[in-house]
N, C-alpha and C positions, 0 to 999 in steps of 0.2 A: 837632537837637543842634548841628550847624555856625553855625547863628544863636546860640547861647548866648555870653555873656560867656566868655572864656579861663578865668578861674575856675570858671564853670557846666560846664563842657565837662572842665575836670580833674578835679572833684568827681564827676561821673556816669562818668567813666571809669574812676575810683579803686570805684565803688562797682560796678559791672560786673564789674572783676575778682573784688571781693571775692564776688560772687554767683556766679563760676564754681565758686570753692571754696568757699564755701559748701555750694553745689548738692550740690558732689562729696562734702564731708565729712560734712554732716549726715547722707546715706546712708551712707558708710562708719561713722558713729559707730553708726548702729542695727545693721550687721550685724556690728561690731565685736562690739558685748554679747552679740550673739546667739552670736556662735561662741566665746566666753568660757563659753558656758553659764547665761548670770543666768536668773535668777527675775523673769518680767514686773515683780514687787513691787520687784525690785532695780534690774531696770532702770528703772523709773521715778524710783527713789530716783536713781539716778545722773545723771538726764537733767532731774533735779529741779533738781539742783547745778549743772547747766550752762545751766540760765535762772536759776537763784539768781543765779550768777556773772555772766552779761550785764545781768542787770536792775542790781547792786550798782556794776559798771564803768560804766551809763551815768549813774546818779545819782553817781559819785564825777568823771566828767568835766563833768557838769553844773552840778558847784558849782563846779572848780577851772580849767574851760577860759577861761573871759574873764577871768580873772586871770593865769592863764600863758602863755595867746596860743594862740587856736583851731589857728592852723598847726601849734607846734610839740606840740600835745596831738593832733594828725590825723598828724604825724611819728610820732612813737612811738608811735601805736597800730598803724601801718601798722609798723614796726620790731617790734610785737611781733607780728605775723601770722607775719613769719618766726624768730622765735624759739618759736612756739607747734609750729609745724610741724618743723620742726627738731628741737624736743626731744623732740614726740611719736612723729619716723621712727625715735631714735636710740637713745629708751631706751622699749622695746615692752611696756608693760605697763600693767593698766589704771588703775593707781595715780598714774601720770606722766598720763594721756587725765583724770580727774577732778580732777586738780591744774592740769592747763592749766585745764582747764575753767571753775574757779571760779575765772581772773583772768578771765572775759568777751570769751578769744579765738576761742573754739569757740560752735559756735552749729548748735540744734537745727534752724533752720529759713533755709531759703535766702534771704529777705530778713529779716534780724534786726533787731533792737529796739534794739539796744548801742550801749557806745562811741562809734563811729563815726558811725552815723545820725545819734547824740546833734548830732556836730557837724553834719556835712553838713547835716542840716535849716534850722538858722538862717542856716549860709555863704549858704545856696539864697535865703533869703529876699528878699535882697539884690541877684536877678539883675533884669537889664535890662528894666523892664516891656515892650516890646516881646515880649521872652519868657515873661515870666510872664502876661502875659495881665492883662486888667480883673480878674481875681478873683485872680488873683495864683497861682493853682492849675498853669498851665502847663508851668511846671518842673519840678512834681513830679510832673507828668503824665508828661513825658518821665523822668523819676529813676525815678520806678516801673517804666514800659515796659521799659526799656534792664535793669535787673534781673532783672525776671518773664524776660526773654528769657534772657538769661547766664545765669539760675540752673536753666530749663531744659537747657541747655548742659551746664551744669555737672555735675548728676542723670545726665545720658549719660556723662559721663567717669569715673562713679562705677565703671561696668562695665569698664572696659578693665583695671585688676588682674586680675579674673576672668578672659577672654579674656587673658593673658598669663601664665595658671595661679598668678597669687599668691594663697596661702591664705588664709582668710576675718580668718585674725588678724594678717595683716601690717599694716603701719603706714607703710611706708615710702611709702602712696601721700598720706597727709599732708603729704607735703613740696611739693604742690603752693601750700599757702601759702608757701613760699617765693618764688617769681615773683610771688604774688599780692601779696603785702607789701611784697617789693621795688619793682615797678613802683609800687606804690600809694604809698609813701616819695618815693619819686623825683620824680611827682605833685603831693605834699603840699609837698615843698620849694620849688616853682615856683609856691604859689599867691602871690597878690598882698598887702598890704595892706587891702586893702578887705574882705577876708574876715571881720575881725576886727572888735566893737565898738565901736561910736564911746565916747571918755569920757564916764564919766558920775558925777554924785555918789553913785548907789546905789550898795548894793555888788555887785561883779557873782556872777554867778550866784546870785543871791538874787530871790526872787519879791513884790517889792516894784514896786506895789502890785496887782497882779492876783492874786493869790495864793490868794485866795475861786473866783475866777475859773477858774485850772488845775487848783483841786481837783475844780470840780466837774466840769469836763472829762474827768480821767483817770478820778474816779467812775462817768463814763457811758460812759467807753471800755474801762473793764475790765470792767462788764457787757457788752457787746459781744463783746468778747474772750473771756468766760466761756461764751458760746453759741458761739461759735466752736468753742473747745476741743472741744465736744459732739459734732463732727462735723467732725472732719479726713480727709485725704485717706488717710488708713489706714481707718479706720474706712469711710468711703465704698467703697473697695474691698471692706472687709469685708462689710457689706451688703448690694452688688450682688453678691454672689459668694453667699453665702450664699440671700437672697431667689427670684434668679433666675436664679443658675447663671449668669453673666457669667464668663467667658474670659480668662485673664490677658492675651491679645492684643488681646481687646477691650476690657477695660481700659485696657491701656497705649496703644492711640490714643485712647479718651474722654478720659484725662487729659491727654495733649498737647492734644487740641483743647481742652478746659477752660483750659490755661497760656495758647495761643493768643488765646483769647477774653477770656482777664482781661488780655493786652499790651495788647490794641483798645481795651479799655475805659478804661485807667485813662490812655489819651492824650485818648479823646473825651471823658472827666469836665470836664477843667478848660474846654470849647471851652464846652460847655452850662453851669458855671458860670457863665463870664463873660457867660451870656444873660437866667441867671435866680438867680444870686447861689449861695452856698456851699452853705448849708445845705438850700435848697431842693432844689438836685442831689442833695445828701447821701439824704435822707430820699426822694425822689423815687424812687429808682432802688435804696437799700438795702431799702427795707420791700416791695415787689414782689418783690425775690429772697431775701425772708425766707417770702414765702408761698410760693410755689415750696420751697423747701425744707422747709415744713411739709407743703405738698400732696403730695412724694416721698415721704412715710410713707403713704401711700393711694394710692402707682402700684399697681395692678393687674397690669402685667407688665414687662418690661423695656423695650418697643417706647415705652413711656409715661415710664417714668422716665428713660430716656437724653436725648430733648427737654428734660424738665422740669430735668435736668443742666447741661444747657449753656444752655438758659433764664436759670438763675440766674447760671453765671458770664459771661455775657454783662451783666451788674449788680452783682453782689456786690463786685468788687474799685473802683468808682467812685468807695464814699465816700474811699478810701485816700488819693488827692491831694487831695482836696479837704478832707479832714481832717489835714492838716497843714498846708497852708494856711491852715485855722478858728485852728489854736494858732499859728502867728507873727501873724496878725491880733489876734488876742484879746490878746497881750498890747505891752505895748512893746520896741521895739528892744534893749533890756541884758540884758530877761528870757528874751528866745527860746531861749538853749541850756539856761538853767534850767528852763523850761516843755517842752520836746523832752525830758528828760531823764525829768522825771517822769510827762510823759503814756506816753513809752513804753513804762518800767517799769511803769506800773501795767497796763500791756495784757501786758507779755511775763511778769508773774509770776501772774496769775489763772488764767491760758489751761492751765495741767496740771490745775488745779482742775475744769474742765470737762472734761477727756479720764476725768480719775477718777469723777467722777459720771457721765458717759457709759457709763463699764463696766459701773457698778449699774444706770443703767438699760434696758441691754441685759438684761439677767437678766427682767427683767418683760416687755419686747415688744423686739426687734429694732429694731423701727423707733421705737420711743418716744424717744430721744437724737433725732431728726430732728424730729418736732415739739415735742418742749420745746426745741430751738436756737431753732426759725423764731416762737415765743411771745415768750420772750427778747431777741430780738435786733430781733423788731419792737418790744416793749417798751422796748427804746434807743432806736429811730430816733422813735419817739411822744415820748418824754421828752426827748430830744434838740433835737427840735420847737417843746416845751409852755416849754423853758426858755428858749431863744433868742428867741421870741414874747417873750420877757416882759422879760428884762435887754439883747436887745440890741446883744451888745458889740462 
């Protein structure tokens, strides 16, 4: 990170913070519901509207940001971190937590899809190839890392309410986007000029002429995303607690070590990129940790399925850099926050869709949501493959 451009090094700091709280709130939102009393049916309705809301925020900054200036739309989004937090410590109800929610400042998962990313991703684009590496992946090697790390962090700080006897339905520990938003502002003000899109006669944020192009991208990335959903790190607990009587303590180290194992990876993705190009990586290292997560529906005991665990995410998180790297490549310089915008969205609004089919398919076998994930999602990485062989871009 010290080698990054001053602008690379604000961007990844600005997005650090925001995965501490993230980390911390996305937990706080689930035991929030819980101690409200919802109906699983409810809560998902509500947690529904709070990727409605980020997917809606990254597409309305993706049309509007290279017209109004990537800085000052990364300003006020970062201004609205602590106005989200703020409102939600101040008026405790969950009326105001679903109202934040559907502007896209709250976020179900510690590294989100939204707003934010929306810009950072094309800012990143731009960095120092020295840094970004021959495949240009590098940076978001490090963007991802520095993340996955904070947002572990972050998932720990969720605990400290509790250990200070605050009750399940306080709110007041949301004001941690306070600092997060503030520093992240402060950040945002000091980036550079360079951050922003050179002129150009298109119009900006408009996906002219690649536009064939990102559709069919976020097409293959929201199947992706749809296997995904099928088998989250809830559901995973669930599973191995269920199947093989797994230990919430052992649990709770398999998962660190899991978080650990996806920081390594998504630094080493871009290294082996730039040896053997993007999508090779891509497909390389995703579709071996799609069988792996098929073959975890046929572990036999736990001694087998805890390897075959960390197996996978020792791979699974690689194509992450290096697919964000595929859409600023893919498209031209003006279009990148319009292309980041939509490819997000269409991954951060499929993905409940999969958690809901997951639950039906729990009903038939336990382990059946684990191999229709790892069918699925190598199903991607094969089409993923079949397309790029063929246009190119």
């Amino acid at each position: 990170m010290w080698r990054a451009d001053p602008d690379a090094r604000r961007i990844i700091g600005a997005q650090g913070l925001r995965a501490v709280g993230y980390g911390c709130t996305s937990v706080l939102l689930g035991t929030l519901l819980a101690a409200y009393g919802y109906s699983p049916l409810a809560t998902g309705a509500l947690l529904a509207v709070t990727v409605a809301g980020t997917a809606a925020a990254a597409l309305v900054i993706g049309r509007l940001a290279d017209s109004w200036g990537r800085r000052r739309c990364y300003l006020v989004i970062n201004v609205g971190f602590v106005c989200a937090g703020v409102t939600v410590a101040v008026a405790p109800s969950i009326l105001t937590v679903v109202l934040v929610a559907a502007t896209g400042l709250l976020s179900t998962d510690v590294v989100d899809n939204g707003p934010a990313t929306t810009l950072e991703q094309p800012m990143l684009a731009g960095a120092d190839a020295r840094v970004a590496g021959k495949s240009g992946a590098r940076i978001y090697g490090l963007y991802n890392m520095v993340a996955s790390l904070a947002g572990a962090l972050g998932a720990l700080t969720a605990a400290v309410p509790s250990v200070l006897g605050a009750p399940d339905t306080a709110t007041w520990p949301f004001l941690i986007l306070v600092p997060v938003g503030s520093i992240g502002a402060w950040l945002a003000s000091r980036l550079t000029p360079n951050v922003e899109v050179a002129p150009t006669t298109n119009t900006p944020g408009v996906l002219c002429p690649s536009k064939a192009r990102v559709h069919r991208l976020a097409a293959l990335f929201a199947v992706d995303a749809a296997g995904g959903g099928l088998v989250t790190s809830s559901f995973l607990a669930y599973y191995l607690t269920t199947r093989y009587g797994a230990s919430t303590e052992l649990l709770g180290v398999l998962f660190f070590c899991t978080a650990l194992l996806q920081a390594v990876s998504v630094w080493v993705a871009p290294r082996l990129a730039d040896r053997i190009g993007l999508v090779p990586t891509m497909v390389a290292t995703h579709l071996p940790s799609n069988v792996l997560l098929a073959a975890l529906a046929f572990a036999p005991s736990l001694v087998v399925a805890v390897p075959l665990l960390l197996a996978r995410a020792s791979l699974s998180q690689m194509d992450v850099p290096t697919r964000q790297a595929l859409v600023m490549q893919t498209v031209t310089p003006p279009e990148r926050t319009a292309a980041a915008a939509e490819t997000n969205a269409a991954r951060y609004t499929i993905r409940p869709a999969g958690t809901m089919l997951g639950g039906v398919l729990q009903h038939l076998a336990v382990g059946l949501p684990l191999l229709v994930a790892g069918i699925v999602k190598g199903g991607y990485d094969i089409a993923l493959w079949i397309w790029v062989r063929r246009t190119q871009p």
